[in-house]
Structures are given as C-alpha cells and as structure tokens.
VMD Tcl script that draws the C-alpha trace (Angstrom):
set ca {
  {14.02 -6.25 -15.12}
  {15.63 -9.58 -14.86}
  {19.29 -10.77 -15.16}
  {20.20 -13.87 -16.72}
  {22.61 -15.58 -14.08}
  {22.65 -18.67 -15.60}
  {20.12 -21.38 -17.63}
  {19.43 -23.29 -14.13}
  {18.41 -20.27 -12.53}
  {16.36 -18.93 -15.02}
  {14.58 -22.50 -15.38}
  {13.94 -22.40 -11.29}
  {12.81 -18.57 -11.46}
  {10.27 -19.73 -14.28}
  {9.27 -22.47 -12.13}
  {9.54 -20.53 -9.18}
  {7.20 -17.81 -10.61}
  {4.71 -20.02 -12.07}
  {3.93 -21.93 -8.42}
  {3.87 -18.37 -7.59}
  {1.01 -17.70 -9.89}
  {-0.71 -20.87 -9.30}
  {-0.92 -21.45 -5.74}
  {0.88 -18.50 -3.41}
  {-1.09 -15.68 -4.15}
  {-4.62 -17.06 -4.19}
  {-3.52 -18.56 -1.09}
  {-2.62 -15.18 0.82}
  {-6.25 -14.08 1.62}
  {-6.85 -17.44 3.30}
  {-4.00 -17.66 5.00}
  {-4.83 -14.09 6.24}
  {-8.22 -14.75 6.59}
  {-7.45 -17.90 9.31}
  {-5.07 -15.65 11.34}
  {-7.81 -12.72 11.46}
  {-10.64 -15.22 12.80}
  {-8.63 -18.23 14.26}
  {-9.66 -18.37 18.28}
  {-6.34 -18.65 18.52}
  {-3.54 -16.59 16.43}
  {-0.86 -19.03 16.55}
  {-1.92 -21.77 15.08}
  {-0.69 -22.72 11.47}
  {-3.10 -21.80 8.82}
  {-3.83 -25.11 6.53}
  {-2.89 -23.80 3.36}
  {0.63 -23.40 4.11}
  {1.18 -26.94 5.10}
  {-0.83 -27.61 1.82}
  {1.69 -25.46 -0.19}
  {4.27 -26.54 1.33}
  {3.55 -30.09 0.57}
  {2.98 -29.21 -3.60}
  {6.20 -27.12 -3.70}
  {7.93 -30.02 -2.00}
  {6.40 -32.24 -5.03}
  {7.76 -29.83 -7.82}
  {11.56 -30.15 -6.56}
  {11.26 -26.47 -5.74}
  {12.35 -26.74 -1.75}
  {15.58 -25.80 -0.09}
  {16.57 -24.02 -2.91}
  {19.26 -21.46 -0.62}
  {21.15 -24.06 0.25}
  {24.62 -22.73 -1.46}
  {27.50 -24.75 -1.46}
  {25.71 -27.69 0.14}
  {24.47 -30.44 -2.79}
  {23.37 -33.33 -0.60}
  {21.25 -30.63 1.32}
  {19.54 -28.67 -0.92}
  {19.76 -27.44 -4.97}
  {23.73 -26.66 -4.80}
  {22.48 -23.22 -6.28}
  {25.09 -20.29 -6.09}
  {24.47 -17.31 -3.99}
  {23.97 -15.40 -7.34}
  {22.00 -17.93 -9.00}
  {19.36 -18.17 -5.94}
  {19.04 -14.44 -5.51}
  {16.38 -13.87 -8.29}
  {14.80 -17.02 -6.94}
  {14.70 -14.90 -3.96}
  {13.44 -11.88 -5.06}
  {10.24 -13.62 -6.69}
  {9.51 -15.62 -3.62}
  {9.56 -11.94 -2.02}
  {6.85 -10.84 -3.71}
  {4.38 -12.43 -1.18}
  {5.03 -12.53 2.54}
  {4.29 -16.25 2.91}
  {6.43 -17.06 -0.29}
  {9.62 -17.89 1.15}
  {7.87 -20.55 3.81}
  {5.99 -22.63 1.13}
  {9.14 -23.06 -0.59}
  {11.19 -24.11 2.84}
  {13.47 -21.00 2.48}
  {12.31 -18.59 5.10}
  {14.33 -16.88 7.72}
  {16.01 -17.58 10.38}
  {15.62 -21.29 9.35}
  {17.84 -20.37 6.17}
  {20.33 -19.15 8.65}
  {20.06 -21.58 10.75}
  {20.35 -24.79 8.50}
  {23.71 -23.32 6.86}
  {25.00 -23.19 10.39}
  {24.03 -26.78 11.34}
  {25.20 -27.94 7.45}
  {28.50 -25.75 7.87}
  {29.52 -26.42 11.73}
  {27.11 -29.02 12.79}
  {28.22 -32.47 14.29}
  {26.81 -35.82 12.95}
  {24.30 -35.80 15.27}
  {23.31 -32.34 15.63}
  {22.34 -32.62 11.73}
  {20.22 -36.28 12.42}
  {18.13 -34.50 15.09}
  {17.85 -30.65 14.10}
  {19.42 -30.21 10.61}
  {17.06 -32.68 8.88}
  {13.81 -32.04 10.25}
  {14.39 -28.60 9.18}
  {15.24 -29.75 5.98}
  {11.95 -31.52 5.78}
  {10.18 -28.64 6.88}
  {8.35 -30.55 9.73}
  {9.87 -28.06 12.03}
  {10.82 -24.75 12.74}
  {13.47 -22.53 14.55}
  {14.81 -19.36 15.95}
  {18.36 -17.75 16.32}
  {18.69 -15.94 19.88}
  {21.08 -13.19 19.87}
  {19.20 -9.96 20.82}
  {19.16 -8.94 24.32}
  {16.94 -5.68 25.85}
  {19.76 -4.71 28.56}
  {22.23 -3.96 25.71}
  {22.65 -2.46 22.63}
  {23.03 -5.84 20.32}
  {23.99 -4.34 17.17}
  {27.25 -4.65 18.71}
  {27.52 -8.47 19.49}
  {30.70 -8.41 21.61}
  {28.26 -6.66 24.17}
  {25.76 -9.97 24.14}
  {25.45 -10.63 28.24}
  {23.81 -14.42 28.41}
  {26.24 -16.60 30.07}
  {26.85 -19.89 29.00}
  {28.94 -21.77 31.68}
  {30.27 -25.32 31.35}
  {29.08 -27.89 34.48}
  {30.79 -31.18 33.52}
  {29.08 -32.79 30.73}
  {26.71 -29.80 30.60}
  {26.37 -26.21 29.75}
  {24.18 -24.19 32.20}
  {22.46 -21.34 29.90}
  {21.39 -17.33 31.91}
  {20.53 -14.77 30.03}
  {17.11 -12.62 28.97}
  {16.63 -11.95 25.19}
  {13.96 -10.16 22.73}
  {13.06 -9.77 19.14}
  {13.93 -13.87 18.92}
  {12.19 -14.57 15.02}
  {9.96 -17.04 14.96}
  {10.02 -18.37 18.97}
  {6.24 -18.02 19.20}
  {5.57 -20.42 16.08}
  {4.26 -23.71 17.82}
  {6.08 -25.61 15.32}
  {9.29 -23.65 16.73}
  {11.48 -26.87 18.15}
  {14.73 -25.55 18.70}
  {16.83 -22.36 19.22}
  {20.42 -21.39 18.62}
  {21.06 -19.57 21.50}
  {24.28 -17.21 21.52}
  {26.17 -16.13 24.86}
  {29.50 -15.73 26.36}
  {31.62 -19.17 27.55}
  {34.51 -16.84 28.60}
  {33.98 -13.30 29.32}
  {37.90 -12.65 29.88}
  {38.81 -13.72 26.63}
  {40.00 -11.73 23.22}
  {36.61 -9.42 22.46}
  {35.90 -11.59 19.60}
  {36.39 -15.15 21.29}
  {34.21 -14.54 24.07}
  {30.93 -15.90 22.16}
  {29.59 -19.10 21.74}
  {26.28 -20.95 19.84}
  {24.64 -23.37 21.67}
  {21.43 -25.50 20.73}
  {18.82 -25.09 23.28}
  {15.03 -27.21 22.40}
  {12.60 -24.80 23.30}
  {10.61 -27.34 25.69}
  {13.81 -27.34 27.67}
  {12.88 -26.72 31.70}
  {14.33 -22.79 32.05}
  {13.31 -21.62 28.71}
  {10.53 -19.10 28.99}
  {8.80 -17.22 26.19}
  {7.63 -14.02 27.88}
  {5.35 -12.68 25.44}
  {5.75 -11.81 21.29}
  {6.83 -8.49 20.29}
  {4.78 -6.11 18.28}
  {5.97 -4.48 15.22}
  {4.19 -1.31 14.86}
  {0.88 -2.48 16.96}
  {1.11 -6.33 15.30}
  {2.32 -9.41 17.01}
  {2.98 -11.05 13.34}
  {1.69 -14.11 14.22}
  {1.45 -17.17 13.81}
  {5.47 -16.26 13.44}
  {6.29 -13.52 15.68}
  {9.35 -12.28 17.74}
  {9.34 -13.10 21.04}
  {10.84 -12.01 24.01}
  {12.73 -14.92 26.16}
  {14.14 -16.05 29.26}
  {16.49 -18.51 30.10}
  {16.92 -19.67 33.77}
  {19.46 -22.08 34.54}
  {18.87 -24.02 31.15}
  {20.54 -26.82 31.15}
  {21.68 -28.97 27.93}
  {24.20 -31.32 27.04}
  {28.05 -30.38 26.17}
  {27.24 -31.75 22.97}
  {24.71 -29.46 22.20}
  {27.61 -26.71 21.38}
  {27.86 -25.51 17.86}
  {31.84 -25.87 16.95}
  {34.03 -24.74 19.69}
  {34.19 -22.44 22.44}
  {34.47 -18.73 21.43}
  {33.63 -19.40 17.74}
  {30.11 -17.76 18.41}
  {30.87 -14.37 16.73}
  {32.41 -15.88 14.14}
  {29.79 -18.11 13.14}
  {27.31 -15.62 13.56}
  {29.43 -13.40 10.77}
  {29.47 -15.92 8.02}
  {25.61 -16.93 8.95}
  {24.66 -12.74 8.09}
  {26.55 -13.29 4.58}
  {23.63 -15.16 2.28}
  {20.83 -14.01 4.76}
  {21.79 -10.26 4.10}
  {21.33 -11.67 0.53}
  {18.16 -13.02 1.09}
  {16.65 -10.40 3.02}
  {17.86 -7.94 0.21}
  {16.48 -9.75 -2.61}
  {12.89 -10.56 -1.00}
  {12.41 -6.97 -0.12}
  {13.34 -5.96 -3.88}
  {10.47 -8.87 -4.91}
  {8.36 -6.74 -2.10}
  {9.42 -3.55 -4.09}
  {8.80 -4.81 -7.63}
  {4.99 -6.05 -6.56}
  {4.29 -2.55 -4.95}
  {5.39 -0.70 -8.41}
  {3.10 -2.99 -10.26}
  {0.36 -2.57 -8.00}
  {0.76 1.01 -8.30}
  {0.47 1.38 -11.93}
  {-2.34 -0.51 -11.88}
  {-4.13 1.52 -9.30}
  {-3.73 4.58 -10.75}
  {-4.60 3.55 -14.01}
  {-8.25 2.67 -12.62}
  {-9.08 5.84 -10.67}
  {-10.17 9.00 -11.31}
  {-9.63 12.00 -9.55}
  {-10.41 15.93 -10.46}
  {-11.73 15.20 -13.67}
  {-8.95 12.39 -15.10}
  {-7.21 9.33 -14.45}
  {-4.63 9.77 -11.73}
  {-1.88 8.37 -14.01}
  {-2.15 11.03 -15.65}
  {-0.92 13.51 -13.20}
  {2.77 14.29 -13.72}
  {3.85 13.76 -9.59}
  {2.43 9.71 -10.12}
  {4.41 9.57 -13.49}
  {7.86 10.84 -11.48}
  {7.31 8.49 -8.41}
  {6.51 5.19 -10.72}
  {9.83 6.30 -12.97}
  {12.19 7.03 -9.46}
  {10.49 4.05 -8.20}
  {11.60 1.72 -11.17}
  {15.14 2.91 -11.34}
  {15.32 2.68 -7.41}
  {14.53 -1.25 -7.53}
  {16.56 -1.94 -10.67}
  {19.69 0.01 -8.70}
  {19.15 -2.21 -5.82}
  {18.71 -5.28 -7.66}
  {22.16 -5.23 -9.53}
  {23.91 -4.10 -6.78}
  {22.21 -7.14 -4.91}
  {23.31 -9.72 -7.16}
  {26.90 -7.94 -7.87}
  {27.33 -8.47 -3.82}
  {26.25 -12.09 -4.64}
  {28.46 -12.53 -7.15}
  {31.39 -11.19 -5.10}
  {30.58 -14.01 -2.52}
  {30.60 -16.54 -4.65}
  {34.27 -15.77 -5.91}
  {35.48 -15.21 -2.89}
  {34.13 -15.25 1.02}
  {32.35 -13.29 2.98}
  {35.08 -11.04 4.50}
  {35.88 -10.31 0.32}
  {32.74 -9.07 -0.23}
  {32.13 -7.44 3.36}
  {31.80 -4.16 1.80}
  {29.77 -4.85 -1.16}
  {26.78 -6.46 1.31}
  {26.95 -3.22 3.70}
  {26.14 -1.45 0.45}
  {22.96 -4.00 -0.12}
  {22.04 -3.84 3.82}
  {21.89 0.12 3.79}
  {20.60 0.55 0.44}
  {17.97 -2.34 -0.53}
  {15.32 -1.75 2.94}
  {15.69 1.70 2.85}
  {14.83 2.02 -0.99}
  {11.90 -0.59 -0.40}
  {10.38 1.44 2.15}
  {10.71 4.56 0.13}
  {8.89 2.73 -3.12}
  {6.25 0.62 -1.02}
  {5.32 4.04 0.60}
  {4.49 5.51 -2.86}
  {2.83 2.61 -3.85}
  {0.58 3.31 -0.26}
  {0.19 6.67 -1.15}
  {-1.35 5.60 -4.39}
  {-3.54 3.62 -2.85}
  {-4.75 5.99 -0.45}
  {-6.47 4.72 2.58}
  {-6.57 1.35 1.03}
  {-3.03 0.82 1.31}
  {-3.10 0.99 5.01}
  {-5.61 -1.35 5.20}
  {-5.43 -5.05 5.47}
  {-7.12 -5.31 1.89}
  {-3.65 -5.32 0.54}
  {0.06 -6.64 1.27}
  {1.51 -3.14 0.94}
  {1.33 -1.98 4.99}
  {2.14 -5.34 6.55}
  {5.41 -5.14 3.42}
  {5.96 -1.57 4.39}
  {6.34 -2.93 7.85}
  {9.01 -5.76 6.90}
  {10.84 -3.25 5.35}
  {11.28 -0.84 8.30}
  {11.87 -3.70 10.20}
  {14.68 -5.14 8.02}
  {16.61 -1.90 8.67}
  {17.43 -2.51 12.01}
  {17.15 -6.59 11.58}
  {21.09 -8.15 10.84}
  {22.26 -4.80 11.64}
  {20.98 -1.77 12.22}
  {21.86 1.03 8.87}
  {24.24 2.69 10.76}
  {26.34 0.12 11.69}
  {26.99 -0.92 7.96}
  {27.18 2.84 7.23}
  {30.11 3.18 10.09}
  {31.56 -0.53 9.03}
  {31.36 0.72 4.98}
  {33.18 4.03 5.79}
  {35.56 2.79 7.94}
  {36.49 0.41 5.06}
  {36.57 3.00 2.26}
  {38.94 5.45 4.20}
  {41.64 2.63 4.76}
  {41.10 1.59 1.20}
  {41.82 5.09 0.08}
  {43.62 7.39 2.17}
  {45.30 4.39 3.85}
}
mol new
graphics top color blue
foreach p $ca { graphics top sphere $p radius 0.5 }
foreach p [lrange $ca 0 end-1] q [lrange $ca 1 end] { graphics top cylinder $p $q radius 0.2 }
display resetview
C-alpha cells in the first residue's frame, strides 16, 4: 500500500526505490559476505562506500533532514517517512543513502543547537558522510529508560568540562569511522529533575575514552556497526564542546526521539513489507503433504493478518508524522507512543511468520529475515522501552478524559 503525501515525495520514493533495485540489494550478499570472511569484522565493506558514493551522485542523500534546507532535502517529516520505509527494506539501506541512525539524530541536534563551529568540524563531515557517530546515553548501573536517573558526571574545570561516567549499548561506537560522540550526563545534580542533564561532544580518540568491548544482540556483535560498551575516565574537552546550555540535556534529547521514533517506525514497516513478500513467494514454491503450502488455509490467515498489520502501522506512522509537522513534538507526544508500541512489536510478529514460512531457512544467514527479526526486538527496548510509552500513553489518555 502506498500513500500519496505529496508529488516530491512520491518522485524521491520512485527514485528511492529504483537505486533500491539497482544497486542495494545485489549489494547485501557482498556486503555480508566481507563481514563473514574479513580477518577482521570491523572494517567497512567496499561496496558501501561505493553506494554511498552513486546515491550521493543521484541527489538522493540526507534526505531526513526536516526543516533544515541548506542541510539536506527540506523534506517534511510526513513526506520522508515512505522514503523511510523503502530504505527499510534492506538493513544497509538507510547508510548508502546517508540517513542511518544515530547519525540522523545526531545531525538534527548539531543543525538545531549546534554552534558555528561545532557544525564546521562535526555537523558537516557527517553531512558528507566521511564520518560517523554515536549518541551516549545508556548506562548499565541504572535503569536508563528513565533519563533523569543517567549517573555520568560532567563537571566544569575552567575552560573545560571533565567527563566520568561508564555507559553501554552506545550505537555505532565500534565503527572505525566512528569520530565523535554526544555524550549525555549530569552538570548539576541538585537541580530541577529535568535540568540536571547536559550533551556534550566528546571525539572518540579523546585520552579517557575507552571502548570496552561491543555488545551482542542475541549472540551477534552487529558489526562492522555494533553497540559498544564505554568508559570515560576523567575525559577532558573544551567548554565549547557543550551542546546549548547547561541542563538542556533532557530536553534536547526529547525533541532528538521525535523524527527518529519516525524513522525507526517506518524502516521496520519497510522490514515488515519485504518479509510479507518474501513469504508469499516462498510458499508459493514449496510443496508439502501432497500441495503447495499456499494452499493451506493457516498460511492464507497469517499473509492476510500480516498485510492488514503493516498497513495499520503504516497510517498510523505517517498520521504521527503528520501531527509533527503541524505542530511539535510535545503535540504529537501521544500519537508517536502509539507508533513506538505498535510498529516493532507488529514487525516482529509479521517477520516471525514470514520465518516460520521459511522454515529453517529463515534462521539462517541465507536470508535478511533473522538478522530483521533481531532489529525489531531490539527496537522495542531502543528510544524507549514499550512500557514506558505504554505508561506515558495512558497517563495521557486518563487526563485527557476523566481529567
């Protein structure tokens, strides 16, 4: 199903969907291939620097850059969703187009609150895609999904800040081509709960910063990306390094979650879509006890459930895109917890029938569906965990109607 947002978008998705065609998904096996046999994991595949390059020749790079014209296509939230949702259908889409996370996240930041210089040194070559970055929130001794509880201590020293603190699950800190994090801690503990954060740029060859090992996600260290666990020892970077002012950290982080919740939403429903169509096709081509096993009436009811599951999510995706777009993100607060609990949840559900269709094969490396039913899990905790938009979304609708 697709939705007509406007003739722009639709041009771009075309566009978008032909490159896809063309160049991502012959390139998937080789860019698997080179992390399977590469003596070492985290180097870059070729290919991606090679489709980066052609996407970057077609105009079709930085395309998520709402709001911000002299940074990237100017496209609305709504009009860049179904851009996102075909770039979803592969797991190295996003990237070859320049609009991955948490460099999405991060670039709005540095566009929105950056100084001058901050965007000359980090903004720009991010823009360029000649470098990566990470957002470091997370932390192991506390439960993060609530980030008021976030424990690294940033602490001015004259013209410095002096950075302590231990964090995990830091997206894309492994990456060799990872430059520089934005690192959020507390400036001043004894301020109002929500005034207590701060964002701070920290380059990850600073002396202090640590990368302790990557995470796995369900036995798989998802390199040459990866989440990595971090420590920061007396890091030390300039005052001018500080993203807005002191105790804006939470808030920044807020309107940062508003187009990436987007994003996430609309790549997993691309995920979605490709596992339907890969299970119709499967079934269609095997035989089991005698006839074809799209035949049997069970296959039939999980491809139907499966179709109206993704076309739900999608329209509720894009009306929580159009809401932002008329309004801000605290307008349409309630609209993107309904996207955050319902689009990973309903991916997993439909990339799981898609595995069971596929049998052993689909949880195999022969196809995208286990490493996408992976994403999907993972998305339900990643930008908050379900039940925190399921407390947040309830909390809202009982004030809205027995307030």
């Amino acid at each position: 199903m697709t939705v007509s947002v406007s003739a722009r978008s639709d041009e771009l998705r075309a566009r978008v969907e032909a490159f896809m065609n063309e160049h991502v998904y012959p390139a998937e096996e080789i860019y698997n291939t080179h992390i399977d046999t590469a003596a070492d994991r985290w180097t870059i595949p070729p290919i991606m620097e090679e489709l980066k390059e052609k996407a970057k020749a077609e105009g079709l790079w930085n395309l998520f850059l709402a709001e911000f014209d002299q940074y990237g296509s100017g496209l609305s939230n709504q009009e860049y969703a179904p851009l996102s949702e075909t770039m979803g259908r592969s797991l190295i889409g996003s990237e070859a187009f320049n609009c991955s996370a948490p460099d999405t996240g991060n670039m709005e930041v540095l566009a929105r609150y950056g100084t001058d210089a901050q965007k000359e040194e980090w903004l720009l070559p991010l823009l360029e895609g000649k470098i990566r970055s990470a957002f470091a929130m997370t932390e192991p001794a506390v439960a993060s999904s609530d980030a008021t509880n976030i424990q690294t201590e940033i602490k001015r020293d004259g013209g410095d800040y002096i950075i302590n603190g231990h964090k995990w699950w830091i997206s894309g800190a492994p990456d060799p081509r990872c430059k520089i994090m934005i690192v959020m801690g507390k400036t001043d503990p004894n301020a109002p709960r929500h005034q207590q954060q701060s964002q701070i740029l920290v380059p990850k060859d600073t002396p202090g910063v640590t990368i302790v090992r990557p995470m796995k996600v369900f036995g798989s260290d998802d390199a040459p990306h990866g989440h990595a666990e971090v420590r920061l020892d007396n890091v030390r970077v300039p005052a001018s390094n500080l993203i807005g002012e002191e105790g804006s950290g939470f808030a920044i982080a807020q309107g940062r979650l508003g187009p990436g919740r987007i994003h996430h939403c609309m790549r997993l429903i691309g995920c979605a879509q490709r596992a339907l169509e890969m299970m119709c096709q499967r079934v269609e081509s095997r035989v089991a006890f005698g006839k074809k096993i799209s035949e049997q009436g069970s296959i039939r009811e999980d491809i139907a459930k499966s179709s109206c599951d993704i076309d739900q999510a999608r329209l509720l995706t894009l009306k929580a895109a159009e809401k932002m777009d008329n309004g801000t993100y605290k307008d349409a607060k309630d609209i993107i917890a309904q996207i955050k609990i319902v689009a990973p949840s309903m991916a997993q559900t439909v990339i799981d029938r898609a595995i069971q269709a596929h049998g052993a094969m689909g949880l195999s490396q022969d196809t995208f569906l286990a490493e996408a039913f992976a994403y999907a899990r993972t998305v339900r905790f990643a930008d908050g965990p379900d039940q925190v938009h399921m407390n947040s979304l309830g909390k809202q609708l009982i004030q809205r109607y027995a307030g």
